[in-house]
C-alpha angles and dihedrals in degrees: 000000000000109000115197112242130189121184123225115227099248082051098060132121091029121121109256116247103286136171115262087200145034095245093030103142088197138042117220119245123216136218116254109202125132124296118259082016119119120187115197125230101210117203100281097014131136128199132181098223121196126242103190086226131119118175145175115234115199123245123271089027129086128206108231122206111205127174120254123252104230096049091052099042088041099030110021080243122152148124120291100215091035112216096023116203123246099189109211088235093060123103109175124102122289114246128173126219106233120197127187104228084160122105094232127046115277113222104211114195132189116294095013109150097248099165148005119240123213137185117211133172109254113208118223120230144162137193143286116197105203115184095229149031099244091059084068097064140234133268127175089262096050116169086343104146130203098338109007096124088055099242 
C-alpha cells in the first residue's frame, strides 16, 4: 500500500517514518520541534508533540499511534491515549500525546523516535436494535463482567 505524505515545514529535513526491519509491522515517528530546541517531559507531564506530517490514510484503513517499547521500559514514556486514531478522512498533522509515567524528567530533542505508526484495516458497521436480550444470543460467559472468567 503506497500513503500519500507531505511534510510540513517545521517537519523538514526528518527522515520520513521508515521501517527499522524487515518484519517490522510500525514506522517510528519523530518528533518535529525546532532545532537546537529541548522540551522537557516532568514527572507526570503531558505534552501534544508535533510530527510535521500530514497524510492521507486510505479508506477503509486507520493509522494507529502506539507508544514505543524502550521509552517506556527505560523512561516510563508512552502515549497517553494509547493507540491514538488517524481517521482516513483527516487531514491535519499527526501529533502524538506524550505523557511522562518515569520517575525523572525526559528531555525530548528534534528528531527523537517518539512513537510507532501503524496502518491497520477498520471494519464498518451499523446497528441492530433487537427488543430484547435473548435475541442477542447466548455464549458460556453470558453478562459476566471484569473477571468474571478468573484470569
Amino acid at each position: 500500500m503506497r500513503i500519500p505524505v507531505h511534510q510540513l515545514p517545521h517537519g523538514l529535513g526528518l527522515d520520513l517514518p521508515a521501517a527499522a526491519t524487515a518484519h517490522a509491522a510500525g514506522m517510528d515517528l519523530r518528533a518535529a520541534i525546532p532545532e537546537g530546541v529541548t522540551w522537557t517531559l516532568a514527572p507526570g507531564q503531558r505534552r501534544l508533540v508535533p510530527t510535521g506530517l500530514v497524510m492521507a490514510i486510505p479508506p477503509g484503513f486507520e493509522g494507529q499511534v502506539r507508544p514505543r517499547s524502550g521509552l517506556a521500559l527505560r523512561h516510563g514514556l508512552t502515549v497517553l491515549n494509547a493507540p491514538g486514531t488517524i481517521d482516513a478522512d483527516y487531514r491535519g498533522e499527526v501529533q502524538v500525546l506524550l505523557v511522562n509515567h518515569g520517575e525523572t524528567a525526559f528531555e525530548l530533542g528534534r528528531g527523537e523516535r517518539i512513537a510507532q505508526l501503524l496502518v491497520a484495516p477498520v471494519a464498518s458497521w451499523t446497528w441492530i436494535s433487537e427488543s430484547s436480550l435473548e435475541a442477542l444470543g447466548d455464549t458460556e460467559r453470558g453478562g459476566g463482567g471484569y473477571g468474571s472468567t478468573g484470569r
